[in-house]
FIKOLZA-1660 file (N, C-alpha, C; in steps of 0.1 Angstrom, whole numbers, plus 5000, padded with zeros to 4 digits):
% residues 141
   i   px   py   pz ch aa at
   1 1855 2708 5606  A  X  N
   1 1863 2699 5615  A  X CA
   1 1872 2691 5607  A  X  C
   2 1885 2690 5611  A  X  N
   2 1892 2686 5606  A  X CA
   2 1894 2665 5609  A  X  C
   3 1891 2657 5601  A  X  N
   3 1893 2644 5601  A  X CA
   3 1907 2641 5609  A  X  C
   4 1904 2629 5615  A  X  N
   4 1916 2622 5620  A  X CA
   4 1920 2616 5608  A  X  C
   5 1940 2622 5610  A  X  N
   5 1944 2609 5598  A  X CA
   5 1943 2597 5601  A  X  C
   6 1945 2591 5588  A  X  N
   6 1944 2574 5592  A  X CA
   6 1955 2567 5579  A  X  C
   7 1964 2557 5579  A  X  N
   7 1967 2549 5571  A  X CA
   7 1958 2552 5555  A  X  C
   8 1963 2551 5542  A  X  N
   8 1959 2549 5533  A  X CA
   8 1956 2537 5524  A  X  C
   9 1972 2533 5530  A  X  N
   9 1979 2524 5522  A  X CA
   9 1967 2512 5518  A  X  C
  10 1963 2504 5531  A  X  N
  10 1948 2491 5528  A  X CA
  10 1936 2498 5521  A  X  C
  11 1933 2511 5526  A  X  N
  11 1919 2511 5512  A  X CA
  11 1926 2514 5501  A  X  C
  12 1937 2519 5501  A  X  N
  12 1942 2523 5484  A  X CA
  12 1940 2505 5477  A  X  C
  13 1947 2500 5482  A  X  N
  13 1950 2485 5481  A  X CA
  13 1938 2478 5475  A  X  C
  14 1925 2481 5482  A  X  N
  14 1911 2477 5482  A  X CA
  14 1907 2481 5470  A  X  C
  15 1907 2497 5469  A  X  N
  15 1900 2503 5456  A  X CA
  15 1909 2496 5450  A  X  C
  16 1923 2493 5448  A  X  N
  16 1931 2491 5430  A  X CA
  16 1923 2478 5429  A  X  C
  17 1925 2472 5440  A  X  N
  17 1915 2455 5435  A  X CA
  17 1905 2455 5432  A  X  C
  18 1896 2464 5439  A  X  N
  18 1885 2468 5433  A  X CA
  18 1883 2468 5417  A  X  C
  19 1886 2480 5418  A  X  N
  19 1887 2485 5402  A  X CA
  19 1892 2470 5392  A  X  C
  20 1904 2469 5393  A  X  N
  20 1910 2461 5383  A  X CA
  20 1898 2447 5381  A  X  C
  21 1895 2442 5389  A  X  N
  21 1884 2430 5392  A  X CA
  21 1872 2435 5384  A  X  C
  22 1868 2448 5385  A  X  N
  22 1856 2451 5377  A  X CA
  22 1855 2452 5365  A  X  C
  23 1869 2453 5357  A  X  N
  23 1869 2453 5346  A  X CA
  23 1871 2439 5334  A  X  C
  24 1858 2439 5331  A  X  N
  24 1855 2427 5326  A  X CA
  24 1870 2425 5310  A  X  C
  25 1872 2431 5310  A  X  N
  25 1884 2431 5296  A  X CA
  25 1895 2429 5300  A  X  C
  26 1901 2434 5312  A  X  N
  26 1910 2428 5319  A  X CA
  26 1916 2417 5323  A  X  C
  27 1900 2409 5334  A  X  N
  27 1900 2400 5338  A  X CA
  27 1898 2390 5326  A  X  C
  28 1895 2392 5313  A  X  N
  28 1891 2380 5303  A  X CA
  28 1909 2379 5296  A  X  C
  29 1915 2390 5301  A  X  N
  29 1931 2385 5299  A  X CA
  29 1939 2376 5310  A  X  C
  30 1936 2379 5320  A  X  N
  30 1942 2370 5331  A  X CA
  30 1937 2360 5337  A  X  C
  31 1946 2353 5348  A  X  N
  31 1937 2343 5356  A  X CA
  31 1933 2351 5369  A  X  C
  32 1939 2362 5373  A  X  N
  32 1932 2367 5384  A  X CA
  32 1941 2378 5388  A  X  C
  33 1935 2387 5402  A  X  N
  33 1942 2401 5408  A  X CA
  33 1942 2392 5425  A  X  C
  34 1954 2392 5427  A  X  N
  34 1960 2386 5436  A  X CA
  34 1962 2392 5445  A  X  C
  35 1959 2391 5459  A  X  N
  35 1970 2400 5471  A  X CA
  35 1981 2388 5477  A  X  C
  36 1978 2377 5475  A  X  N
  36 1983 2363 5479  A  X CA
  36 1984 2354 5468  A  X  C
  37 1997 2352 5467  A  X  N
  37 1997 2341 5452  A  X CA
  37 2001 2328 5456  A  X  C
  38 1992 2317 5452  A  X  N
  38 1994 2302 5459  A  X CA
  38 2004 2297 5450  A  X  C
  39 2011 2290 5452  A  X  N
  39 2027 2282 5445  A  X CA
  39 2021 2274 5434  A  X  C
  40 2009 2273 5432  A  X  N
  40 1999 2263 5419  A  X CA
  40 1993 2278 5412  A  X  C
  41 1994 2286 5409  A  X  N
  41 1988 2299 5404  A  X CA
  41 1988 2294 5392  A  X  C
  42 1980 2296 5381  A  X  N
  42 1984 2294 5366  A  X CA
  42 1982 2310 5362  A  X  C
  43 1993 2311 5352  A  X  N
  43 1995 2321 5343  A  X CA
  43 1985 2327 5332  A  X  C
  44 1985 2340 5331  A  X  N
  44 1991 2350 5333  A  X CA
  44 1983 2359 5349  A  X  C
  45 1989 2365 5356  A  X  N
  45 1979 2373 5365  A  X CA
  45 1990 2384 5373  A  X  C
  46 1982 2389 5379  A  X  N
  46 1986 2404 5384  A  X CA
  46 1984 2399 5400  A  X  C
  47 1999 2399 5406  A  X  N
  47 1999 2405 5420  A  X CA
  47 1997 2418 5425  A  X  C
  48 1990 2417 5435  A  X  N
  48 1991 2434 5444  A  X CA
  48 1998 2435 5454  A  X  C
  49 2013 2447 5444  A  X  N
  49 2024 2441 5457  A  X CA
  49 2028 2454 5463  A  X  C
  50 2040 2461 5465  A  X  N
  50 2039 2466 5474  A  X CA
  50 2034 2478 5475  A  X  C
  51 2036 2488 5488  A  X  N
  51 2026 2499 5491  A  X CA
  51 2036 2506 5498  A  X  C
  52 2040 2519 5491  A  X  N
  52 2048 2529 5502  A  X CA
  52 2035 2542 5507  A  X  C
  53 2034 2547 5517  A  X  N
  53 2032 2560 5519  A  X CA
  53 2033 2566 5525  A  X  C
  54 2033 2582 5521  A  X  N
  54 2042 2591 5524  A  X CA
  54 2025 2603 5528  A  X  C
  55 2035 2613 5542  A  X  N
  55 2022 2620 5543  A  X CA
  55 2022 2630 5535  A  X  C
  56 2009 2641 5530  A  X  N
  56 2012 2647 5518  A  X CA
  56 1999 2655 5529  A  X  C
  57 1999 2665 5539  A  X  N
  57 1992 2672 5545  A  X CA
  57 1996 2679 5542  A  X  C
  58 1985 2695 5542  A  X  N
  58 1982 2707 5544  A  X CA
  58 1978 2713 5554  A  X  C
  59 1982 2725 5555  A  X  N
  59 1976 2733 5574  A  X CA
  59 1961 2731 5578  A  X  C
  60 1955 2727 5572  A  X  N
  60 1943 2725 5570  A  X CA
  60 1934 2710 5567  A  X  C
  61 1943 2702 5561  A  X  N
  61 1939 2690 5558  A  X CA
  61 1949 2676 5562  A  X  C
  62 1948 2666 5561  A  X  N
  62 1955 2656 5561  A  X CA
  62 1953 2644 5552  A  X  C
  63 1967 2643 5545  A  X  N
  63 1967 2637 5530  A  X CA
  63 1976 2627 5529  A  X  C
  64 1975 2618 5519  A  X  N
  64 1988 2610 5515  A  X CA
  64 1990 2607 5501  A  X  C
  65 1997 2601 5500  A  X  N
  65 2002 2598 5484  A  X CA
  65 2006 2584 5486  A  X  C
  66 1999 2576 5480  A  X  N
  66 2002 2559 5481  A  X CA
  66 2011 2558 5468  A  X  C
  67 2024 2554 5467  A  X  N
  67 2031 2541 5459  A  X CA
  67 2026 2531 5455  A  X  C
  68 2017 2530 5449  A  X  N
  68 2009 2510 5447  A  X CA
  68 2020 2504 5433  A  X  C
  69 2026 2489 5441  A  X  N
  69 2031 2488 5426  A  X CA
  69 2023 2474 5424  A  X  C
  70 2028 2470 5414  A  X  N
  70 2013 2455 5405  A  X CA
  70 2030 2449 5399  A  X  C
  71 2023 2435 5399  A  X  N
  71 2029 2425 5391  A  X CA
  71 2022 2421 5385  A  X  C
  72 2031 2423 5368  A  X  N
  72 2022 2411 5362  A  X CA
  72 2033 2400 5359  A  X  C
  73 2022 2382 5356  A  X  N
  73 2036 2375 5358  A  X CA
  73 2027 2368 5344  A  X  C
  74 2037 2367 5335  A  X  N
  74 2032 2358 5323  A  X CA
  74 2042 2344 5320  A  X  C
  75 2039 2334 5314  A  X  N
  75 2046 2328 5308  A  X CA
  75 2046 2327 5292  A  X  C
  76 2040 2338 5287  A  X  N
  76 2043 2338 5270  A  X CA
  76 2058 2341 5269  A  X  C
  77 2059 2336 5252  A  X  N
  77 2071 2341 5249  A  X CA
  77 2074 2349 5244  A  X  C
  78 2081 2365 5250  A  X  N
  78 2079 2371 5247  A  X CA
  78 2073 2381 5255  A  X  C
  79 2067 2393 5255  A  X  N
  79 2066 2399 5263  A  X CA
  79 2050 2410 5257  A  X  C
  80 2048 2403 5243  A  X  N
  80 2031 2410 5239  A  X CA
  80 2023 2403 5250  A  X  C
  81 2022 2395 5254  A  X  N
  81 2011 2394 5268  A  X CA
  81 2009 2403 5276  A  X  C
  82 2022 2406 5287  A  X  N
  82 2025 2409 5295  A  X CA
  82 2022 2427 5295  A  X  C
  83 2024 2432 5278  A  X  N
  83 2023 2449 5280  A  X CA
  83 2010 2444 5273  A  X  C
  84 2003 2437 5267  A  X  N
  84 1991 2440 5265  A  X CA
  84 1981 2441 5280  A  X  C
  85 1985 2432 5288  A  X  N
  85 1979 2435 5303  A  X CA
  85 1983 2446 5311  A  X  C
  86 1995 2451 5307  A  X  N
  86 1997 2463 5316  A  X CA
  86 1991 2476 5306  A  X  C
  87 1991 2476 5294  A  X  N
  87 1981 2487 5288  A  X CA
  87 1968 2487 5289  A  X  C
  88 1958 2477 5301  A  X  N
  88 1949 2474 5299  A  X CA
  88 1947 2478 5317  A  X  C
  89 1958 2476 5324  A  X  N
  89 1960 2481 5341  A  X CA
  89 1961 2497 5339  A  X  C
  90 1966 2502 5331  A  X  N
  90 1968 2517 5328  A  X CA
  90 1954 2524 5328  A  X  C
  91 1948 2517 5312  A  X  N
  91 1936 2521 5310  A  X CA
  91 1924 2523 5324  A  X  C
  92 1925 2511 5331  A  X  N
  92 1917 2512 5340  A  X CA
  92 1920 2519 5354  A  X  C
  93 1936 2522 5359  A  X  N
  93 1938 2530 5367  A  X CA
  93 1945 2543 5368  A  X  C
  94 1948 2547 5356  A  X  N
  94 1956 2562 5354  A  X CA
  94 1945 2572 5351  A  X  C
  95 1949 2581 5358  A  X  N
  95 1941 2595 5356  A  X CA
  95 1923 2588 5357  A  X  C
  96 1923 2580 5364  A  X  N
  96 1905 2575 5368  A  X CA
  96 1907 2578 5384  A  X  C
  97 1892 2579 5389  A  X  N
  97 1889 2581 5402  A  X CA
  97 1885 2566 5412  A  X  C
  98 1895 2567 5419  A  X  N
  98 1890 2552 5426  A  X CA
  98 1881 2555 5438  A  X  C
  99 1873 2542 5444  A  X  N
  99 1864 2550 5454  A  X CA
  99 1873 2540 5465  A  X  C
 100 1876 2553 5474  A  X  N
 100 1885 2547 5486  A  X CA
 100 1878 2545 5502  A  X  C
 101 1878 2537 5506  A  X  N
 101 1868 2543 5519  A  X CA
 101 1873 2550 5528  A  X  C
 102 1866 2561 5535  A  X  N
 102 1878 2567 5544  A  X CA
 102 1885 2577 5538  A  X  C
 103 1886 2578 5532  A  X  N
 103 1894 2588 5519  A  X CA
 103 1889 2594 5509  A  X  C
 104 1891 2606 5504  A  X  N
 104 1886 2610 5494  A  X CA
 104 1897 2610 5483  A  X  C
 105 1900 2605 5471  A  X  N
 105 1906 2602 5459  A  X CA
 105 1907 2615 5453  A  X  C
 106 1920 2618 5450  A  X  N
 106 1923 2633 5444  A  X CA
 106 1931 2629 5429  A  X  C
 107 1942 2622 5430  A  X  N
 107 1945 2616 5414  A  X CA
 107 1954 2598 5412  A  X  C
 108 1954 2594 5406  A  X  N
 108 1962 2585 5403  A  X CA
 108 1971 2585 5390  A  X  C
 109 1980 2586 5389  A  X  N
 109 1990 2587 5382  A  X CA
 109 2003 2572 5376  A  X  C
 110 2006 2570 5365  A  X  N
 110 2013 2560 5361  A  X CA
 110 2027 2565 5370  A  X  C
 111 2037 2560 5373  A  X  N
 111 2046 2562 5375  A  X CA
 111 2056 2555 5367  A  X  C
 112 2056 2543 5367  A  X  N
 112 2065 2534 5356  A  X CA
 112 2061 2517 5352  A  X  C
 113 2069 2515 5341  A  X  N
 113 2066 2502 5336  A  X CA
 113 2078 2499 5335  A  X  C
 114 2079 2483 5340  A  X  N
 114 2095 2476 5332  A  X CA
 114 2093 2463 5327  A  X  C
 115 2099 2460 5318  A  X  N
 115 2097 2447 5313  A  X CA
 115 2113 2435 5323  A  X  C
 116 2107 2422 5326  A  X  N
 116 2123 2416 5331  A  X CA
 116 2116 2403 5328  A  X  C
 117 2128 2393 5324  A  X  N
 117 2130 2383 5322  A  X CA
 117 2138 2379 5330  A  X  C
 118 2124 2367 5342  A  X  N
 118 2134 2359 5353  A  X CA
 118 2146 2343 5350  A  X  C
 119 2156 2351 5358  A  X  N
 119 2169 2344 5351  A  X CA
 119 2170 2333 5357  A  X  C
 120 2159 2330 5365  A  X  N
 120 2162 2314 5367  A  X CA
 120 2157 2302 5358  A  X  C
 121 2164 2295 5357  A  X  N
 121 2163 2284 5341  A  X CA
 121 2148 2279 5347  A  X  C
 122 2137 2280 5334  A  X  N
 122 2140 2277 5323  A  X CA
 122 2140 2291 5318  A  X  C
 123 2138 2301 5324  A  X  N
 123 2138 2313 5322  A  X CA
 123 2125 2317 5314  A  X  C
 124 2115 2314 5312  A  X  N
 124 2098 2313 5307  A  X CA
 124 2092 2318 5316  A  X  C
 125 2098 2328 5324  A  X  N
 125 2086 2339 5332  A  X CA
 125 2089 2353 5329  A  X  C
 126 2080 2359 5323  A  X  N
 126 2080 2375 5322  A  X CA
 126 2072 2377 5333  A  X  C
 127 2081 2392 5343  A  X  N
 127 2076 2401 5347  A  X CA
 127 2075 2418 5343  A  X  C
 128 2062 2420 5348  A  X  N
 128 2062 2437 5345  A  X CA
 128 2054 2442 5353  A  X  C
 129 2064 2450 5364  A  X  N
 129 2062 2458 5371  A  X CA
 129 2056 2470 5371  A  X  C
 130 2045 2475 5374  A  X  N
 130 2039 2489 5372  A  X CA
 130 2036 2495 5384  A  X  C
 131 2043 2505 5383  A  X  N
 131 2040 2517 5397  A  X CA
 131 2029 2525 5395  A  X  C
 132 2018 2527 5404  A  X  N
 132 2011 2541 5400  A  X CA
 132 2015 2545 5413  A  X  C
 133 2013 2563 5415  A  X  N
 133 2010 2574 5427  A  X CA
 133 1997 2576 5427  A  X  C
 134 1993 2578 5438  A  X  N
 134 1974 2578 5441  A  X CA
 134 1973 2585 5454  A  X  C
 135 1967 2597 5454  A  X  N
 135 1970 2610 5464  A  X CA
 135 1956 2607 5466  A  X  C
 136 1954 2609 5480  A  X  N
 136 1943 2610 5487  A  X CA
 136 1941 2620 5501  A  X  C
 137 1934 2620 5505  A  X  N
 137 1929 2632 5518  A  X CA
 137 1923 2624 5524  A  X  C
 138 1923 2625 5536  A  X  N
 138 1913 2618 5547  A  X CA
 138 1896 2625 5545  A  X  C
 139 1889 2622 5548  A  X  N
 139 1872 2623 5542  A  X CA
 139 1868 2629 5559  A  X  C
 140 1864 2642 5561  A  X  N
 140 1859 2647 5572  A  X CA
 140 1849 2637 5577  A  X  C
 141 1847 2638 5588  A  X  N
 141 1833 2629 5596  A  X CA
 141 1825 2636 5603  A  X  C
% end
């Protein structure tokens, strides 16, 4: 029997927080994995920001491919903080299996990294954006 589709986007969302939260080497880099950042946040930490998806069905199944992208926001100078935390988001979600509810997890993939320096004075915020793709199937019932 074939599962009703459903949205991916919130459990994909869930597992990446998941995951990244469990990892004790991570979190001893940051102040925290955010889905909401309060205007007092202290530096360095990872937003969970946005979420595209797209359906990725078969005659047979019903699937998607989630866009998850992550912020990281540091104030070092310089930008070794900021890829040492995103080599450390890689480690923990590329090519690993996340447990999604609702979903069965097929791959997650890096898509991209960028480094930017925000231009508004005093200009002491690095960001770095990381995209992963995370393909999933709806889970028969």
């Amino acid at each position: 029997m074939t599962a009703v589709p459903g949205l991916a986007a919130l459990p994909v969302r869930d597992a990446v927080l998941a995951a990244l939260q469990a990892d004790a080497a991570l979190m001893g880099l940051i102040r925290g994995v955010l889905d909401w950042v309060p205007e007092d946040q202290p530096y360095p930490y990872i937003h969970l920001g946005e979420s595209v998806e797209t359906p990725d069905n078969a005659h047979d199944r019903h699937g998607s491919q989630v866009v998850q992208t992550l912020h990281i926001w540091s104030q070092y100078r310089g930008y070794a903080e900021g890829l040492t935390i995103a080599n450390r988001v890689i480690h923990v979600l590329d090519h690993t299996r996340l447990a999604i509810v609702g979903h069965t997890h097929r791959w997650t993939r890096l898509v991209s990294m960028q480094t930017i320096t925000d231009p508004e004075p005093p200009g002491n915020v690095r960001h770095l954006p990381l995209t992963f793709r995370i393909g999933t199937e709806v889970t028969p019932t």
